[in-house]
ZADO-1210 file (C-alpha; in nm, 4 decimals, padded with zeros to 6 digits):
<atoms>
<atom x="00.0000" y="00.0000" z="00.0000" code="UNK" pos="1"/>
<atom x="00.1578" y="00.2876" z="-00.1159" code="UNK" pos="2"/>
<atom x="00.0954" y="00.6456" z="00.0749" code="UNK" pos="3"/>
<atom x="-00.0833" y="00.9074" z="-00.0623" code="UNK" pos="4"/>
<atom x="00.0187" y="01.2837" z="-00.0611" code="UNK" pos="5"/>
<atom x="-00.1682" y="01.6029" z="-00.1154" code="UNK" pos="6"/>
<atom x="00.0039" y="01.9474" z="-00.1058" code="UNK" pos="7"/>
<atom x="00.0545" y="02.2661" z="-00.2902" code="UNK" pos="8"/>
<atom x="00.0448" y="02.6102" z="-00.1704" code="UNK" pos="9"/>
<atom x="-00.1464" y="02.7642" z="00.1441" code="UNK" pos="10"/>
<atom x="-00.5306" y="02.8104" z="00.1514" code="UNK" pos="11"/>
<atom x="-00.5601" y="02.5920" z="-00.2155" code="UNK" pos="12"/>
<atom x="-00.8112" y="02.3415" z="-00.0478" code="UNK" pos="13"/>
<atom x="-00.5168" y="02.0733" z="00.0801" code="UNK" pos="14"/>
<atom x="-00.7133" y="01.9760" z="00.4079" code="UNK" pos="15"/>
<atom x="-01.0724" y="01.9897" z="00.2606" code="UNK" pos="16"/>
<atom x="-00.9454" y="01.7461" z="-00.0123" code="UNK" pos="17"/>
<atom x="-00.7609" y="01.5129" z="00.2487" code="UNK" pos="18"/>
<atom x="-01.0748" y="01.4742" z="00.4679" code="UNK" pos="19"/>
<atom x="-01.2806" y="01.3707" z="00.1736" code="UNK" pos="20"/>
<atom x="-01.0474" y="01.0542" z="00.0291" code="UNK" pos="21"/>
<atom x="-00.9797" y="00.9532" z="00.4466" code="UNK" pos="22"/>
<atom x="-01.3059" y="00.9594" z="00.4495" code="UNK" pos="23"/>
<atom x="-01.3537" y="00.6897" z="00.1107" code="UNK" pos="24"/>
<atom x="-01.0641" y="00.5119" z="00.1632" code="UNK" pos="25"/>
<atom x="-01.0887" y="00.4592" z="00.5750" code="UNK" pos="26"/>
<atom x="-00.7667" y="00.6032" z="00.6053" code="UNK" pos="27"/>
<atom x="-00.5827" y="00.8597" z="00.8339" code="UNK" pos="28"/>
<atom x="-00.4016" y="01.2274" z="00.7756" code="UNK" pos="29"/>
<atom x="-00.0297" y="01.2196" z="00.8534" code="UNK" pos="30"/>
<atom x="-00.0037" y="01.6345" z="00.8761" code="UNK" pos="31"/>
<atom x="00.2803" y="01.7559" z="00.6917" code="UNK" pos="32"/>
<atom x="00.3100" y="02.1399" z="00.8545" code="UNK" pos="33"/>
<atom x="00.5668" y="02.2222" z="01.0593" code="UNK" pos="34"/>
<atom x="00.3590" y="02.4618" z="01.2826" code="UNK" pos="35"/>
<atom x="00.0243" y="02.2654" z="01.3240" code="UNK" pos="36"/>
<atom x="00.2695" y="02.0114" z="01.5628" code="UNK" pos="37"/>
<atom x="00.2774" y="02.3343" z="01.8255" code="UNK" pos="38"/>
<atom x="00.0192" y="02.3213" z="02.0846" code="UNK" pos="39"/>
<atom x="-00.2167" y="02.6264" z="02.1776" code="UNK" pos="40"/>
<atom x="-00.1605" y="02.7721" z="01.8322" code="UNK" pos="41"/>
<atom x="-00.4759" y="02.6594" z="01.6816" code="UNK" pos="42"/>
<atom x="-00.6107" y="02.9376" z="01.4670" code="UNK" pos="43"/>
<atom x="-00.3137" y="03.0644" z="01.2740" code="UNK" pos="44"/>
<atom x="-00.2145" y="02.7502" z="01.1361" code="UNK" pos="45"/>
<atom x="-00.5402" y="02.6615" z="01.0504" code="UNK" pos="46"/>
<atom x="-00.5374" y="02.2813" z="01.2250" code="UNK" pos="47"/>
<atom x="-00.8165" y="02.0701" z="01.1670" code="UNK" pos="48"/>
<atom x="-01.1584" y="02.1039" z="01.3934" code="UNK" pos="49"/>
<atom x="-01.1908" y="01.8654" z="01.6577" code="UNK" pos="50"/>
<atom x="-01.4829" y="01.7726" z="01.4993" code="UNK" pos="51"/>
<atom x="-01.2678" y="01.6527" z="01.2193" code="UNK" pos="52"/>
<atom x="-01.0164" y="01.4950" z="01.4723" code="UNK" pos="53"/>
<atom x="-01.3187" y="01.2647" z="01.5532" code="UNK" pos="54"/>
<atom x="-01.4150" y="01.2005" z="01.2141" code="UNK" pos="55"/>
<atom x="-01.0463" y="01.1173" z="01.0987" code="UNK" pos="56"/>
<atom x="-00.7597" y="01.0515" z="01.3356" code="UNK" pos="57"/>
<atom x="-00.4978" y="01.2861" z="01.2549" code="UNK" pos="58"/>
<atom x="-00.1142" y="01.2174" z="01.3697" code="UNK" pos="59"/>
<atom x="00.1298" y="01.5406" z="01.4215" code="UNK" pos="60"/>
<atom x="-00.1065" y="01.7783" z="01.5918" code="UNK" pos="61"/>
<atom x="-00.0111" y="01.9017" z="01.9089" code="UNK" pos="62"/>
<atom x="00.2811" y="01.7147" z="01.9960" code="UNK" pos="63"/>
<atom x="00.5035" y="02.0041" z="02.0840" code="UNK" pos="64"/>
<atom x="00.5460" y="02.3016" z="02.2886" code="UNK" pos="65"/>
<atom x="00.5801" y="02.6381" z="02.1035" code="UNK" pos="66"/>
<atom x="00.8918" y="02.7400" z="02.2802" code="UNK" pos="67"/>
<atom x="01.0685" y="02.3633" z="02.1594" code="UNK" pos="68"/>
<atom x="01.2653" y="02.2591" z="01.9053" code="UNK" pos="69"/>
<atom x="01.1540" y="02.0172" z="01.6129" code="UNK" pos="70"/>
<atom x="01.3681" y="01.9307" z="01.3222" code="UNK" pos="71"/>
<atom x="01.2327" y="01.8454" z="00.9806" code="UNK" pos="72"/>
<atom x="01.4920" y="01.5447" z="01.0329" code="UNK" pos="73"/>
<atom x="01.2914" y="01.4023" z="01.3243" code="UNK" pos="74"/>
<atom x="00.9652" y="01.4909" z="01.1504" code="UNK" pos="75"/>
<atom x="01.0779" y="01.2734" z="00.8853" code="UNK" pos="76"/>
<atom x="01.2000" y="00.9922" z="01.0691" code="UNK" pos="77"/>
<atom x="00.8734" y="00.9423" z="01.2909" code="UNK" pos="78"/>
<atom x="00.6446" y="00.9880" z="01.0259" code="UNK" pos="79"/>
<atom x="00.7775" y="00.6828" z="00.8384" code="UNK" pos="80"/>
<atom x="00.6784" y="00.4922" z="01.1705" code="UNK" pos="81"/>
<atom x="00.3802" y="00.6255" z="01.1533" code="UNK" pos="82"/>
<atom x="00.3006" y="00.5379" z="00.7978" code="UNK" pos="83"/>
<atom x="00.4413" y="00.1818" z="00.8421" code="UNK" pos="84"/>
<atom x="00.2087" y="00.1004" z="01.1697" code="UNK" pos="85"/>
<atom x="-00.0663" y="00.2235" z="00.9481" code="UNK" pos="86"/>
<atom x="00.0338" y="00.0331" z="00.6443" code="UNK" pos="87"/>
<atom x="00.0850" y="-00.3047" z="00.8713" code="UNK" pos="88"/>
<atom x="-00.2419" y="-00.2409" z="00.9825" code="UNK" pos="89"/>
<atom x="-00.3935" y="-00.2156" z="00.6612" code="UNK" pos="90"/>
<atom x="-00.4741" y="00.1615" z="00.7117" code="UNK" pos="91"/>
<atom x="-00.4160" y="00.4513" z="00.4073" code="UNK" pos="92"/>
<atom x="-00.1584" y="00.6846" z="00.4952" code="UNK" pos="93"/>
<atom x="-00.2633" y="01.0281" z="00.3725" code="UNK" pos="94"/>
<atom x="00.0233" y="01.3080" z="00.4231" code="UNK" pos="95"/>
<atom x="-00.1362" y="01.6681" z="00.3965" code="UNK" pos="96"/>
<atom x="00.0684" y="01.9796" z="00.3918" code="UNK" pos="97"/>
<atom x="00.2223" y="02.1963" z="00.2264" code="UNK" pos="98"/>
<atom x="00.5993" y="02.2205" z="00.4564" code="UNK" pos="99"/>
<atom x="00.8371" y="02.1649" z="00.1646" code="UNK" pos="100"/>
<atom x="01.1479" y="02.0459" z="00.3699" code="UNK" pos="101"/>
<atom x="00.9351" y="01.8394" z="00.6013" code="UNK" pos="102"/>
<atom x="00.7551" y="01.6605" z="00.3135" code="UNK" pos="103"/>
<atom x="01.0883" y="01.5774" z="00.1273" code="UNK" pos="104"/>
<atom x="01.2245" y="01.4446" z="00.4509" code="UNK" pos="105"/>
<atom x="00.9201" y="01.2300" z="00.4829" code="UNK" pos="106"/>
<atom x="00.9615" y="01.0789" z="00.1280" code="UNK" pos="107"/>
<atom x="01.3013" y="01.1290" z="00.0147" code="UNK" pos="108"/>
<atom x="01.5600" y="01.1781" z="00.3143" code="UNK" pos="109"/>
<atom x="01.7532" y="01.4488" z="00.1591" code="UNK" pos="110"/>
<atom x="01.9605" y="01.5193" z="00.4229" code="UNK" pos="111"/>
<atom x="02.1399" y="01.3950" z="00.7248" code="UNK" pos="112"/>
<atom x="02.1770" y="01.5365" z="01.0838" code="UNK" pos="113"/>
<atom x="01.9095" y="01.7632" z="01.2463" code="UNK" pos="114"/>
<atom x="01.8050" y="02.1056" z="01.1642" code="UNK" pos="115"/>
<atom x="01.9024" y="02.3472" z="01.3955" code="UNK" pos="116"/>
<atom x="01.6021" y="02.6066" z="01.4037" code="UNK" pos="117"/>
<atom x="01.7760" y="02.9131" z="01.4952" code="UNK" pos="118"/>
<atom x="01.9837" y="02.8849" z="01.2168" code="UNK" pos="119"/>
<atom x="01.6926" y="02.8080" z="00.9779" code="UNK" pos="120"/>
<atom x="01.5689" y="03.1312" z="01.0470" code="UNK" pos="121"/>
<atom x="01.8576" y="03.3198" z="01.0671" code="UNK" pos="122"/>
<atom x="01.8800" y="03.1874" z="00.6787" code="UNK" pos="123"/>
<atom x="01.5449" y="03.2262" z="00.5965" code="UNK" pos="124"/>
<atom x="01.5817" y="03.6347" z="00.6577" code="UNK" pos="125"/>
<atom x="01.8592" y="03.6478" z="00.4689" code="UNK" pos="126"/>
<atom x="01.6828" y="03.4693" z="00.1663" code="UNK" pos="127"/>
<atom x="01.4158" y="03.6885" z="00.2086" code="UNK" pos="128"/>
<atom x="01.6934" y="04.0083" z="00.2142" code="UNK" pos="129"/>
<atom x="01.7996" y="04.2401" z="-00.1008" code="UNK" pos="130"/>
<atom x="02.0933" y="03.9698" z="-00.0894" code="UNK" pos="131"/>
<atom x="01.8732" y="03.6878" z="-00.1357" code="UNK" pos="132"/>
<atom x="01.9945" y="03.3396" z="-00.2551" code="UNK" pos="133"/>
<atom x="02.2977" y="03.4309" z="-00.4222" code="UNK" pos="134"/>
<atom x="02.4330" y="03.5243" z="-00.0816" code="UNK" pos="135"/>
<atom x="02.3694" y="03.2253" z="00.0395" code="UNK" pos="136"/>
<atom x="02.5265" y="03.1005" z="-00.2250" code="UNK" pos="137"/>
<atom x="02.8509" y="03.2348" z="-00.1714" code="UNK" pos="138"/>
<atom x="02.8535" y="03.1379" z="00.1289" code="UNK" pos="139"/>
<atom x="02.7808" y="02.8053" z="00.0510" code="UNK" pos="140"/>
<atom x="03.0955" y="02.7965" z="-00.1640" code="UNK" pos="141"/>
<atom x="03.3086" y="02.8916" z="00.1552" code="UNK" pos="142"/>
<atom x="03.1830" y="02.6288" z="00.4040" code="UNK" pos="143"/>
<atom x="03.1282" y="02.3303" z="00.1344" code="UNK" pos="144"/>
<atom x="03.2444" y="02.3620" z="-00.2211" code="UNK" pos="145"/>
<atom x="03.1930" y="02.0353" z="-00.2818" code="UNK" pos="146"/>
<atom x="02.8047" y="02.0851" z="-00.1844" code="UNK" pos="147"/>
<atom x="02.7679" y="02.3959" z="-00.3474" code="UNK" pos="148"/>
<atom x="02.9150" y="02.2395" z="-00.6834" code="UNK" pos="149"/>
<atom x="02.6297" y="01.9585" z="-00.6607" code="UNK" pos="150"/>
<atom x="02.3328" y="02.1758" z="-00.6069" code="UNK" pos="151"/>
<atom x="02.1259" y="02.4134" z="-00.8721" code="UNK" pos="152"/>
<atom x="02.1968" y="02.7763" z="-00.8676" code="UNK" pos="153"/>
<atom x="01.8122" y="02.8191" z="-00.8029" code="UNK" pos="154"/>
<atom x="01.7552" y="02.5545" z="-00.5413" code="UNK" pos="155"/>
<atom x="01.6996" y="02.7574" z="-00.2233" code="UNK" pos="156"/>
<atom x="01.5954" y="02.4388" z="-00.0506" code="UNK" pos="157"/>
<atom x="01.8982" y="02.2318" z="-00.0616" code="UNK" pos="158"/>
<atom x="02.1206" y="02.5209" z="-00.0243" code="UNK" pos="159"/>
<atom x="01.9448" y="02.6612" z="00.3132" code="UNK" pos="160"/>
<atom x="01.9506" y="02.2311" z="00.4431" code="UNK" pos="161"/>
<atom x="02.3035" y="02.2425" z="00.3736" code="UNK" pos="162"/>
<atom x="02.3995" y="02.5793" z="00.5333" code="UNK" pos="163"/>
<atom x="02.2083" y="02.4957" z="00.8438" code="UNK" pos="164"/>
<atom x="02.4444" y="02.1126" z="00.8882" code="UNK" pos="165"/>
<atom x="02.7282" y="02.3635" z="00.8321" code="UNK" pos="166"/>
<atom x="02.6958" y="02.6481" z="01.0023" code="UNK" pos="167"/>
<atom x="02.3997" y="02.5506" z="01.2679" code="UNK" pos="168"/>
<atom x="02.5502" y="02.2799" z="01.4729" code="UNK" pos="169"/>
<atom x="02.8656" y="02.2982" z="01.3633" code="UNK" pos="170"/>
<atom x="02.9294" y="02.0248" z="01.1332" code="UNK" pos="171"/>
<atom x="03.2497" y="01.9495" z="00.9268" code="UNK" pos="172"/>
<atom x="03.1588" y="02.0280" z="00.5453" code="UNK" pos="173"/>
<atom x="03.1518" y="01.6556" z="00.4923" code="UNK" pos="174"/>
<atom x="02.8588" y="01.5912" z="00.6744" code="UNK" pos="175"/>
<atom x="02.6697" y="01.8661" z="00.4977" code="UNK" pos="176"/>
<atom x="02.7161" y="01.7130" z="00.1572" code="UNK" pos="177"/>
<atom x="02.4366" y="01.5843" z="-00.0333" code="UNK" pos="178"/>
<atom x="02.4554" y="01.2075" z="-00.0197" code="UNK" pos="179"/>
<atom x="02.2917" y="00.9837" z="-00.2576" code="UNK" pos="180"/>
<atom x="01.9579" y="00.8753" z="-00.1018" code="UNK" pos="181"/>
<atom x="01.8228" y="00.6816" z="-00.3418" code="UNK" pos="182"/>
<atom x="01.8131" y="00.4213" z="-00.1071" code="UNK" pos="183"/>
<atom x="01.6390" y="00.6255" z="00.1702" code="UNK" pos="184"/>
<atom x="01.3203" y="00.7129" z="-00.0548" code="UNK" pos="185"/>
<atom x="01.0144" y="00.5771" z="00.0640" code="UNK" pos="186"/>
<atom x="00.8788" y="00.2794" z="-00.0548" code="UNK" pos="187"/>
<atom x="00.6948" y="00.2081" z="-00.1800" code="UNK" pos="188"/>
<atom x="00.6853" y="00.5748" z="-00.4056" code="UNK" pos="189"/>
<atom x="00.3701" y="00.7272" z="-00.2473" code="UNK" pos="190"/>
<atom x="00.1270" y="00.8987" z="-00.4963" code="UNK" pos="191"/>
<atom x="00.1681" y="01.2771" z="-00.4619" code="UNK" pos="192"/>
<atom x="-00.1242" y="01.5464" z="-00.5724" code="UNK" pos="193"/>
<atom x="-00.0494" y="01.9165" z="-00.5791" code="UNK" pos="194"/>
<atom x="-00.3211" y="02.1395" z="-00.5555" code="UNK" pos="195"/>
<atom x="-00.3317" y="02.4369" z="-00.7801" code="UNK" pos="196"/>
<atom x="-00.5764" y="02.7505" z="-00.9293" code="UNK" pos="197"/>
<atom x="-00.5792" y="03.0478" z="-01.0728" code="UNK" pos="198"/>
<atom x="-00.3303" y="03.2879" z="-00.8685" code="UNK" pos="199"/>
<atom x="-00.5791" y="03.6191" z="-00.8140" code="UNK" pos="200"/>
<atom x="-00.8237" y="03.3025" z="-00.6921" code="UNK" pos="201"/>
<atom x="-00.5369" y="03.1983" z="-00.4510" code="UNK" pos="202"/>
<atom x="-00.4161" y="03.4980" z="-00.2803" code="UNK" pos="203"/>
<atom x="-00.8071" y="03.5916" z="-00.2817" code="UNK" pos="204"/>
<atom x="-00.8539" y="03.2853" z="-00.1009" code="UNK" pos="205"/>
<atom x="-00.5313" y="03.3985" z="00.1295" code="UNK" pos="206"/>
<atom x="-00.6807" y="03.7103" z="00.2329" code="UNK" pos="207"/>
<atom x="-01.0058" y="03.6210" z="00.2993" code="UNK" pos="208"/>
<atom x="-00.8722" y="03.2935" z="00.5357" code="UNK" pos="209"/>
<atom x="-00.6713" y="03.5589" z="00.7310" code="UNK" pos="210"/>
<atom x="-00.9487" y="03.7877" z="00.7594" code="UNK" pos="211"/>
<atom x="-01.0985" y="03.4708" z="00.9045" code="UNK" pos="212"/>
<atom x="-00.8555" y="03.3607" z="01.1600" code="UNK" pos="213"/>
<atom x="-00.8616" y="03.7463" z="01.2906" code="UNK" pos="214"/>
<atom x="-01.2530" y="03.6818" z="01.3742" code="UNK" pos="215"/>
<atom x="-01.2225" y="03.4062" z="01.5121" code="UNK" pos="216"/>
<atom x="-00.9446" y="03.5116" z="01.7632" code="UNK" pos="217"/>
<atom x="-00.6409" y="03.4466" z="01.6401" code="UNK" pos="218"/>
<atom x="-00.5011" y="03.7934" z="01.8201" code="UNK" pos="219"/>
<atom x="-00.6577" y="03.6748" z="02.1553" code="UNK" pos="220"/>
<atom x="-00.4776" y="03.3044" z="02.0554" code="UNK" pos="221"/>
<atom x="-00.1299" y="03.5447" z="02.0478" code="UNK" pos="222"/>
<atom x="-00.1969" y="03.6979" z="02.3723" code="UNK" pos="223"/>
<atom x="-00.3056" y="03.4102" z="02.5646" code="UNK" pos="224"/>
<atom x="00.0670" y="03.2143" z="02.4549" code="UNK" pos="225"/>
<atom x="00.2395" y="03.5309" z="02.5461" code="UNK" pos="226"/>
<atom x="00.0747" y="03.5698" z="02.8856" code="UNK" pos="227"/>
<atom x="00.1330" y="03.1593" z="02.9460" code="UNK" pos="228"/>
<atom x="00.5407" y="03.2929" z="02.9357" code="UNK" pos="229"/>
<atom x="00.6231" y="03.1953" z="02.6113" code="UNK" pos="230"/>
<atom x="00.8426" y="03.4316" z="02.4531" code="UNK" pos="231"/>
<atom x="00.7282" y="03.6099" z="02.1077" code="UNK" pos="232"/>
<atom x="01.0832" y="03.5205" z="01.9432" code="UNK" pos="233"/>
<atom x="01.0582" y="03.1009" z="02.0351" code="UNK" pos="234"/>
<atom x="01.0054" y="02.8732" z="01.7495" code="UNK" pos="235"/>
<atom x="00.5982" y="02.8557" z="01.6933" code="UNK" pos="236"/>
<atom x="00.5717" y="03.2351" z="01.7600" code="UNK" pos="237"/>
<atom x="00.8321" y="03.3539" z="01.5450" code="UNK" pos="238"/>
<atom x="00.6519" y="03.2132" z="01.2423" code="UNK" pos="239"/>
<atom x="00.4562" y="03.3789" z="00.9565" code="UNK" pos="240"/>
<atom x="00.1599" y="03.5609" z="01.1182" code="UNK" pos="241"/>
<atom x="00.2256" y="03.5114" z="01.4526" code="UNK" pos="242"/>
<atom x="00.5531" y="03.7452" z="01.4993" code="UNK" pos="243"/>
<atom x="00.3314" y="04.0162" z="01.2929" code="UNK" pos="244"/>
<atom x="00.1265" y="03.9668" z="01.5754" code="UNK" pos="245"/>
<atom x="00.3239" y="03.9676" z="01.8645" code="UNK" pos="246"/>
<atom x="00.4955" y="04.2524" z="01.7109" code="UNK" pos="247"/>
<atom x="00.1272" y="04.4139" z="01.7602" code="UNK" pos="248"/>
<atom x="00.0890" y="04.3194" z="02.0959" code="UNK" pos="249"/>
<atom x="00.4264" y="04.4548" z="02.1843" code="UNK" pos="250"/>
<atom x="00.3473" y="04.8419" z="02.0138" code="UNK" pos="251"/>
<atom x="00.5257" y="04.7461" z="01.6819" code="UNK" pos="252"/>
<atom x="00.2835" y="04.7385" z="01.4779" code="UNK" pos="253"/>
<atom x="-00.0994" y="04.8451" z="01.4305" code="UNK" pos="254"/>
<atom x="-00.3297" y="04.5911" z="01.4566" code="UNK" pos="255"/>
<atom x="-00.3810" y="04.6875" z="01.0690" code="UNK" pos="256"/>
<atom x="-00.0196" y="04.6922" z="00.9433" code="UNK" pos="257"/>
<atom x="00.0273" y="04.3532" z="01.0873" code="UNK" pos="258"/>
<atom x="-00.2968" y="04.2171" z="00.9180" code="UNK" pos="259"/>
<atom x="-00.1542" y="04.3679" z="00.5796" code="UNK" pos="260"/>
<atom x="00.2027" y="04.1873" z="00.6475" code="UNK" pos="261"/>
<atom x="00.0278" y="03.8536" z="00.7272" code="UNK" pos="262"/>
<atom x="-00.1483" y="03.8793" z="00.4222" code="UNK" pos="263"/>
<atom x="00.1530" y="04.0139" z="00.1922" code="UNK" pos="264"/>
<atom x="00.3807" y="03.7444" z="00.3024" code="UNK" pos="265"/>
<atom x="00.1033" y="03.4680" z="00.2877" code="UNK" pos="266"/>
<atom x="00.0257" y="03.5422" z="-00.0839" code="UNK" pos="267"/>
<atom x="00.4498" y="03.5150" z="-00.1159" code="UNK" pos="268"/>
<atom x="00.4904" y="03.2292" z="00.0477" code="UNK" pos="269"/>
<atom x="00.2382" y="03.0502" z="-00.1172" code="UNK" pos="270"/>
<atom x="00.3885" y="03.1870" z="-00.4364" code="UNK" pos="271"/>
<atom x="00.7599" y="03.0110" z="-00.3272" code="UNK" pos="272"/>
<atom x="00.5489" y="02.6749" z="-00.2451" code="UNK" pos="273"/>
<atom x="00.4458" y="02.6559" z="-00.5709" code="UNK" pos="274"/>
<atom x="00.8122" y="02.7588" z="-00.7352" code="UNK" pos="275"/>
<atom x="00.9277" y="02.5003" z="-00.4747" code="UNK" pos="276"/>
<atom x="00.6784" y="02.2126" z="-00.5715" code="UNK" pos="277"/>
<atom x="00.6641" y="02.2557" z="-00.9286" code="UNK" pos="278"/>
<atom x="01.0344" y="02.1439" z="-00.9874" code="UNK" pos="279"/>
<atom x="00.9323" y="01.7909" z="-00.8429" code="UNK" pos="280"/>
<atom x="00.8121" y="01.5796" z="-01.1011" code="UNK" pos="281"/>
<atom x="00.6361" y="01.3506" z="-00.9622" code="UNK" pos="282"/>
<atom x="00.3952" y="01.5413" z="-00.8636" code="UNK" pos="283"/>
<atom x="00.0376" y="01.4994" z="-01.0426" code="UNK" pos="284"/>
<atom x="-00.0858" y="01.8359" z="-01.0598" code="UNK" pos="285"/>
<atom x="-00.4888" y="01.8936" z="-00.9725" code="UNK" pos="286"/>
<atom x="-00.6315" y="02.2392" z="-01.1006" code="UNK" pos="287"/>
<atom x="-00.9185" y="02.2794" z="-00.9057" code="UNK" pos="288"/>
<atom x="-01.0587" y="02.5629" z="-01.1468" code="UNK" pos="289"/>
<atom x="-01.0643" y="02.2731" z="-01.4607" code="UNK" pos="290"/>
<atom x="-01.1602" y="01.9821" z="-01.2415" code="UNK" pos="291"/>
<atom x="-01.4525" y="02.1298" z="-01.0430" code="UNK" pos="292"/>
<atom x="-01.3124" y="02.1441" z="-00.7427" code="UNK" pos="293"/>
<atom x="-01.2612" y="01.9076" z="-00.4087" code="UNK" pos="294"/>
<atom x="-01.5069" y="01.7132" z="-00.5785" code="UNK" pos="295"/>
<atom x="-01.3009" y="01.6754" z="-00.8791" code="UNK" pos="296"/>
<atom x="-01.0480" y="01.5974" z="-00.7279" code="UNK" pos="297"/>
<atom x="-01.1683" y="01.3196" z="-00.5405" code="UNK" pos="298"/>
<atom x="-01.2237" y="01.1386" z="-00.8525" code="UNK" pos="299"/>
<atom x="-00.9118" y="01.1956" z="-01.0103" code="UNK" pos="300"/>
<atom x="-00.6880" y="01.1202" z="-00.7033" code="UNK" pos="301"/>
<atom x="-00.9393" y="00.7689" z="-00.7233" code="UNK" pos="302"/>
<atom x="-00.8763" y="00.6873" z="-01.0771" code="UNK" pos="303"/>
<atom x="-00.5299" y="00.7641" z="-01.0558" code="UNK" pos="304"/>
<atom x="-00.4362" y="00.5287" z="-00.7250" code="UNK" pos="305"/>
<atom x="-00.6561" y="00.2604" z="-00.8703" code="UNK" pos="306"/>
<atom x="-00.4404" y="00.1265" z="-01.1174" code="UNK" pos="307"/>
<atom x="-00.1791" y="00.1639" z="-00.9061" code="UNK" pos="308"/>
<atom x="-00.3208" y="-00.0589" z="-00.6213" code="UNK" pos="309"/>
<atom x="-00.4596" y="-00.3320" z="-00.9280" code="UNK" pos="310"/>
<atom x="-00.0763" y="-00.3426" z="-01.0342" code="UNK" pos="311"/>
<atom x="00.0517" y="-00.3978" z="-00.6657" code="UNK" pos="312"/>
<atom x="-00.1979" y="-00.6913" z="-00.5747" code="UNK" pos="313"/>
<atom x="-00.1237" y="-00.8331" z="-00.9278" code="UNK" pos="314"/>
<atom x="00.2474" y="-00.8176" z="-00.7969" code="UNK" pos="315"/>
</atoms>
């Protein structure tokens, strides 16, 4: 039984879309976010109801303190138990999410060692600086020719991984080398769906989920985690929306300049997801304009796995 995978960019339907084929195949979501594992920050990352919980048992939600540290190595490692219990069990494993690094540690163990998460960020502003990639670039070249000779020019993913075993923890520029995992990729190759539409239906959809989560409470949901001691520059609350927030709270920024960030760097990011996914092949793109939406896609996803399961059993 291979796994399935649905991802693409933020607020393109990923969740909606998983709950529906759990739901037809008896399976179970294996969240692929890297903020949805943080406890108390429920809103902002837009985690599943517990009504949903009931419906369809979920694993990754919750399982970690904002203030700790969780690698995308570690993610990657215990979700493969995970989807092995479930696959000895005779359970679909259905990964949903649209965390880039944690997904290709899940099905392709890019890397070894562990992130280290101060670093990540520390990179992650630069990237997102006037010096941008080709910084990091150069720098790569200093620290790990040998790594920076093997990777893309454009591939902000594997450069960042490698700068962080390099410069993070302190690793020798051998261990931050790329290694040949094709050994290490999950098997068997899981099925993987991205999620696209148009791109003024996207960021539409962006805005108007933020707009949302403000309603709902999410500023409250800030204040609350602040006032329970955690501090607003720790791991869950330095992320996207919630430091805009804290940065609120703490006389930074209007309520309505952070709202405007949020949304800004929401329609970017989801902009870089899809840059990031579309250079992976093996994904089988679902445009849910052409297709009729979550409905569509239910049916394709089916038709598509079908043959794939008739093949295995005739294996």
């Amino acid at each position: 039984m291979a796994a399935i995978v649905i991802t693409g960019p933020t607020a393109v339907g990923k969740s909606d879309l998983g709950m529906a084929l759990a739901a037809q195949l008896g399976g179970e979501i294996i969240s692929v976010d890297s903020r949805q594992l943080y406890r108390s920050m429920d809103i902002g990352t837009a985690k599943p109801s517990r009504r949903d919980m009931e419906r369809v048992p979920h694993h990754f939600i919750d399982i970690a303190d904002p203030s700790d540290r969780y690698s995308a190595g570690r993610f990657g490692r215990e979700a493969r138990e995970v989807i092995a219990s479930l696959e000895e069990r005779g359970i679909q494993p259905i990964l949903v999410g649209g965390s880039g690094l944690y997904l290709s540690a899940v099905v392709d163990g890019l890397f070894e060692g562990e992130a280290d998460m101060d670093m990540r960020q520390q990179l992650q502003r630069r990237l997102a600086t006037d010096g941008g990639l080709a910084s990091l670039r150069d720098d790569l070249l200093k620290v790990d020719p040998v790594a920076h000779s093997a990777l893309a020019p454009n591939d902000a993913q594997r450069i960042l991984r490698a700068l962080e075993l390099c410069l993070g923890a302190g690793a020798t520029p051998q261990s931050a080398r790329i290694q040949d995992q094709g050994d290490n990729s999950l098997y068997p190759a899981p099925a993987i769906f991205g999620l696209t539409m148009r791109r003024a239906e996207l960021y539409q959809r962006v805005d108007q989920r933020i707009d949302a989560m403000i309603s709902r409470g999410w500023l409250e949901e800030v204040r609350e985690l602040i006032a329970a001691g955690y501090d607003p520059d720790c791991h869950g609350l330095s992320s996207l929306g919630y430091w805009e927030l804290c940065q609120h709270l703490t006389g930074g920024l209007t309520l309505e300049e952070a709202v405007n960030r949020i949304k800004r760097r929401s329609r970017h990011y989801a902009k870089r997801q899809l840059t990031w996914f579309r250079k992976d092949r093996r994904l089988r793109w679902l445009d849910l304009d052409r297709i009729g939406g979550v409905r569509g896609a239910v049916k394709r996803v089916m038709a598509q796995i079908a043959p794939d399961r008739t093949r295995a059993k005739a294996g």
